[in-house]
C-alpha positions in Angstrom: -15.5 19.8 17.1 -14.4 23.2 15.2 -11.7 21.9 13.8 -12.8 18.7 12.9 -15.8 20.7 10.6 -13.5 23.0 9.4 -10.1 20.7 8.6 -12.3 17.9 8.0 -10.8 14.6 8.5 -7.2 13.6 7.2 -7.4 11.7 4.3 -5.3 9.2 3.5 -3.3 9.0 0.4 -4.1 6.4 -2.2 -1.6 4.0 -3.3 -2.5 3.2 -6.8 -0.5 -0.2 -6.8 -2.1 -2.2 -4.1 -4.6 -4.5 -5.9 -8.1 -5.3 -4.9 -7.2 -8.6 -3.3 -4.5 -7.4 -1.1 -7.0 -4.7 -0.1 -9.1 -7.6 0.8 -5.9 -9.3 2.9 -5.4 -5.7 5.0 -9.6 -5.4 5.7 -9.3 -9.2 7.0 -5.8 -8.5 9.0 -7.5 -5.1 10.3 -10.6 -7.6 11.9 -8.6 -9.7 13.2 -6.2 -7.8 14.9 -10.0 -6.2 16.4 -11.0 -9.1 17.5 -7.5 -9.9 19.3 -7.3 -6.6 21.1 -11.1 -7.6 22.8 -10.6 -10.8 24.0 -9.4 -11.5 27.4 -8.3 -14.8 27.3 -4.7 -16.2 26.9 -6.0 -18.8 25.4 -7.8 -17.1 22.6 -5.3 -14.0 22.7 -2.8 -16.8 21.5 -5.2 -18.2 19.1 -5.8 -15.1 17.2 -2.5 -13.6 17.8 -0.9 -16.4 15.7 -3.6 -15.5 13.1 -3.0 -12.1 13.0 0.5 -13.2 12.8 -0.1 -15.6 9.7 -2.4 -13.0 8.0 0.3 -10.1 8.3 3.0 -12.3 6.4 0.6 -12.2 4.0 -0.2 -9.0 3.4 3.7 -8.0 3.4 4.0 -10.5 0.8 1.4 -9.6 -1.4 2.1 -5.8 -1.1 5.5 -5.7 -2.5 4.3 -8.1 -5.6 1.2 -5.8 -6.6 4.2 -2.8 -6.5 6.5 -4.6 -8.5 3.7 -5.6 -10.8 2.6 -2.1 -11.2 6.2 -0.3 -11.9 6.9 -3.9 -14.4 3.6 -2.3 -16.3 4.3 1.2 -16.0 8.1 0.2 -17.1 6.2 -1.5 -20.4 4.2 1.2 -21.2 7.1 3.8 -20.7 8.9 1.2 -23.6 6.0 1.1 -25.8 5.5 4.5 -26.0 9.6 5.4 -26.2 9.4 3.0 -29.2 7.1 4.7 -31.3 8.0 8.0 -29.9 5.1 9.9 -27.9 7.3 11.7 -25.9 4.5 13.5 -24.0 3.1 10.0 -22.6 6.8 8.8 -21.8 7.6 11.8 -19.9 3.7 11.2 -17.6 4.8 8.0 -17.6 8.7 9.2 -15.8 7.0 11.4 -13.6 4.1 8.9 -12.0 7.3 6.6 -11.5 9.6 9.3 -9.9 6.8 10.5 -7.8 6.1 7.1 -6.3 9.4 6.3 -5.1 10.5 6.6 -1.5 13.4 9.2 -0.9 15.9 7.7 1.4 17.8 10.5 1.8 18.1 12.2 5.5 19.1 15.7 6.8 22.4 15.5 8.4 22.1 17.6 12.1 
């Protein structure tokens, strides 16, 4: 209880390019996948297990689309702003790219 007042809660970190709808798609998924963990029926287990299924192919589709959209605008913008040379906006524009890509990089041990 200490720590909890004096950490706080972890937060977790936002991820500017997921849109409102597939927000929407993970709140729906997230319901689902509670309502499949308290049933005790196989019956209805299967039932919402192949929902859950469904509705998790959809948010992996719609995630990566909303991300490509996102870097496609940001990509734009970077042009547009190289073109009539604000320098200051293109190199914001560099850095928000570079600091949302995934390093894939590992230690070697």
């Amino acid at each position: 209880m200490a720590a909890r007042k004096s950490l706080g809660y972890k937060k977790n970190k936002v991820k500017p390019w997921i849109s409102r709808e597939s927000w929407e798609l993970i709140k729906q998924r997230k319901a689902i996948k509670l309502r499949l963990d308290g049933t005790n029926s196989e019956r209805l287990k299967e039932k919402r297990g192949a929902e859950y299924k469904a509705k998790d192919r959809e948010v992996k589709r719609h995630v990566p689309r909303d991300k490509r959209n996102w870097t496609d605008g940001i990509a734009k913008e970077a042009e547009e702003a190289a073109n009539s040379q604000h320098m200051r906006t293109l190199n914001n524009l560099t850095k928000t790219e570079r600091c949302t890509q995934s390093t894939t990089e590992k230690a070697i041990s």
